[in-house]
N, C-alpha and C positions, 0 to 999 in steps of 0.2 A: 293927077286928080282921081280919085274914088267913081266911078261909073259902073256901076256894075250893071248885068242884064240880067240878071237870078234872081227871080224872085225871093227866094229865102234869103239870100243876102241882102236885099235891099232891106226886107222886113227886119231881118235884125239889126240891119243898120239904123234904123228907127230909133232903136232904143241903146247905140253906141255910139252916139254923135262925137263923144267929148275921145272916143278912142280914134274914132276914125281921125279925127280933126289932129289927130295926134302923130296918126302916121300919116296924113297928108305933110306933115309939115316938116316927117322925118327921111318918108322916102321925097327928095327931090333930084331932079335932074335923071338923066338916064341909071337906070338900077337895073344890076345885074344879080340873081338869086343862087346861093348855095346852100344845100339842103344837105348833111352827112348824115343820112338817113341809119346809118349803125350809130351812129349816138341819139340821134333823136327818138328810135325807135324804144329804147329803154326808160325814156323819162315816162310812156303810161304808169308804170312801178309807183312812183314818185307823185304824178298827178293824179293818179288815180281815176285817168280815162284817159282815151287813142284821139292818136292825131288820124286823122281822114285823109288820106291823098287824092281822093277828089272835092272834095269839101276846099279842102287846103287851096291847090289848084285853081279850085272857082272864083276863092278869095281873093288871093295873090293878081289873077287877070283881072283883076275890078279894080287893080291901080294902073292905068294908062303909062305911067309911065314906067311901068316894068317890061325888060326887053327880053331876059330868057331865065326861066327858072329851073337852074341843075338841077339834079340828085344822084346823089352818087352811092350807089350797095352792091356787093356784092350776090355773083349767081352761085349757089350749091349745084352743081353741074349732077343731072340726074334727078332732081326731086321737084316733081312737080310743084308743089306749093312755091318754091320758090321762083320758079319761071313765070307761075302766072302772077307773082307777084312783080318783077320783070316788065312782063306785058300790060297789066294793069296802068307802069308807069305810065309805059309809051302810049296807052292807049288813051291817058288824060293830057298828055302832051308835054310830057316834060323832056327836058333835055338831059335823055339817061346816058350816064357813065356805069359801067360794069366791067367785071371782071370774073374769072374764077377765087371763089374760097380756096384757099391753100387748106387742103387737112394734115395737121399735124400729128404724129404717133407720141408720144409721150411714154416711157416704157417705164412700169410700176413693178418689178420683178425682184421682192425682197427675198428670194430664196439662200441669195448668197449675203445678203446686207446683215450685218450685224444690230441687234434692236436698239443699240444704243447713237448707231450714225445717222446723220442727218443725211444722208448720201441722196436717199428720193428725194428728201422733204426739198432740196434747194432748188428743185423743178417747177415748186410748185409755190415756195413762200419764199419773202425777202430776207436775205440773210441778216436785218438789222430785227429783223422779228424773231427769226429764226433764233438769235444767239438768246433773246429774252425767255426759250422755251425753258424747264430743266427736265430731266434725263428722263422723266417720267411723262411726261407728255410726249416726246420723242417718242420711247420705247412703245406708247398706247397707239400714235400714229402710223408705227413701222406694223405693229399688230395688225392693224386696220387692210393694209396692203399683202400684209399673207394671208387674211380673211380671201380675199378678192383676188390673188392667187390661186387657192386652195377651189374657188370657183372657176379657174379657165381664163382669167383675165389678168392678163399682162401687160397691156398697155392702154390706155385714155386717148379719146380723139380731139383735140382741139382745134377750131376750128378760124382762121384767120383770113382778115383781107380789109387791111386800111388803105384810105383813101386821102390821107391828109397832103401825101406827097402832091398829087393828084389836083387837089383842092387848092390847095396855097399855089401851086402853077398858073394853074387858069387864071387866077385872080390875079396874079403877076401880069401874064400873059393880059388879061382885058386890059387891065390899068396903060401898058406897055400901048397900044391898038389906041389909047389915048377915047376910047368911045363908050368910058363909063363912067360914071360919077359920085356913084351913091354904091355901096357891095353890101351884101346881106346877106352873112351867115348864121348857118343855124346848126349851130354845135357850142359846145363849151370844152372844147379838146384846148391844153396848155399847146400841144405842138403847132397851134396854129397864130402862135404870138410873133414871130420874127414876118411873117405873109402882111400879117394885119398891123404890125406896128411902120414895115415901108409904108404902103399903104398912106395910115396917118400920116407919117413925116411925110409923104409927098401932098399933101393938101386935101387927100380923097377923105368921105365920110364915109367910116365901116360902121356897121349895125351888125349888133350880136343877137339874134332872136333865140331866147334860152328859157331857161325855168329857175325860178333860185334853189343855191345849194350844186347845180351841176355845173357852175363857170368856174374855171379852174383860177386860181390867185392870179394865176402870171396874166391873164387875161384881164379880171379885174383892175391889176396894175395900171392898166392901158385906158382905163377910163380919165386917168390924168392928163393923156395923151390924145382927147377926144373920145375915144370907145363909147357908142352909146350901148346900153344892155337893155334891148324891150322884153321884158315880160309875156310869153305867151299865153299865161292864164289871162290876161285881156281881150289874146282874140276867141278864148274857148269857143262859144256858143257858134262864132264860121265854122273852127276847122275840127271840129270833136265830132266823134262817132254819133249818127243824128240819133239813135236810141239811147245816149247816154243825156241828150241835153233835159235839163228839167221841165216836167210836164205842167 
């Protein structure tokens, strides 16, 4: 049930009866929350305003019968902003999972590449794309990288650290512990179809809290199979940045 102690929440929930009634009716039974906050983080782009992690937070505890709300990101080892982003979780109480970002070198050193080989470009594009380029777009893009040479710059840092392995475990593992009933993920990652389709086949309700446009096909698929897909632009006005909400 919906109880919340926040004032602001209550207030908007005034004027969301029919949403709220909505997820009453969706989260039932014990719910356990996952949050892949490197995917979610990218949908502001998309919506065109921020999800709040303590907003979010204050939301999510105003259903009783939610028992622990993950999130899982990785730390940029060294950079402040990202630690107190880090701390921030813990500090609204979630149950954070981290790790270190792996950085990757990437080496862009057309010195020796001929302007006509794709030899960088397969680092960087799919080779089913790659084979659709012809010889002159190659040759402007090999250009591009003895530019940025000619500058001191030989290699690109990329920056990695997925959590899906991660993710689909735990959700094994709760289901496994038998003391969940309802899971509620918040990602539209395809790799998390094989986690969520056991899941389904064993009789559990999975909830995908997503955005349209960012749920992958193979996931979609699984709506046949149970999958429900809520909509997060329904809970905007809880979990959005309180200066973005309309005045």
């Amino acid at each position: 049930m919906f109880k919340s102690t926040k004032e602001t929440i209550i207030n908007i929930a005034k004027s969301k009866a029919k949403v709220i009634q909505q997820l009453e009716g969706l989260l039932t039974g014990k719910t356990n929350v996952y949050i892949d906050y490197a995917n979610v983080r990218p949908w502001a782009e998309r919506l065109q305003w921020h999800v709040d992690l303590k907003r979010l937070k204050h939301f999510l505890d105003s259903f009783d019968n939610i028992n622990v709300v993950s999130i899982y990101y990785g730390t940029l080892q060294g950079d402040h902003t990202s630690q107190k982003l880090i701390n921030d979780m813990n500090r609204f109480h979630y149950h954070v999972r981290t790790k270190p970002v792996k950085i990757i070198k990437i080496p862009i050193d057309a010195t020796s590449i001929d302007t006509q080989s794709p030899a960088l470009l397969k680092s960087f594009i799919r080779s089913a794309l790659l084979q659709k380029y012809n010889i002159e777009t190659i040759q402007y893009l090999n250009r591009k990288f003895a530019e940025m040479n000619r500058q001191g710059i030989y290699y690109i840092e990329d920056r990695k650290c997925n959590f899906d392995v991660e993710i689909g475990r735990d959700m094994v593992i709760d289901h496994e512990k038998e003391e969940t009933e309802c899971f509620v993920l918040w990602s539209g990652d395809s790799d998390f179809h094989d986690p969520i389709k056991e899941l389904l086949d064993t009789g559990r309700k999975v909830i995908l809290f997503a955005t349209a446009r960012v749920v992958s096909s193979e996931l979609n698929e699984l709506r046949k199979n149970g999958l429900f897909i809520f909509d997060i632009k329904k809970i905007r006005e809880f979990i959005c940045w309180k200066r973005e909400l309309q005045p």
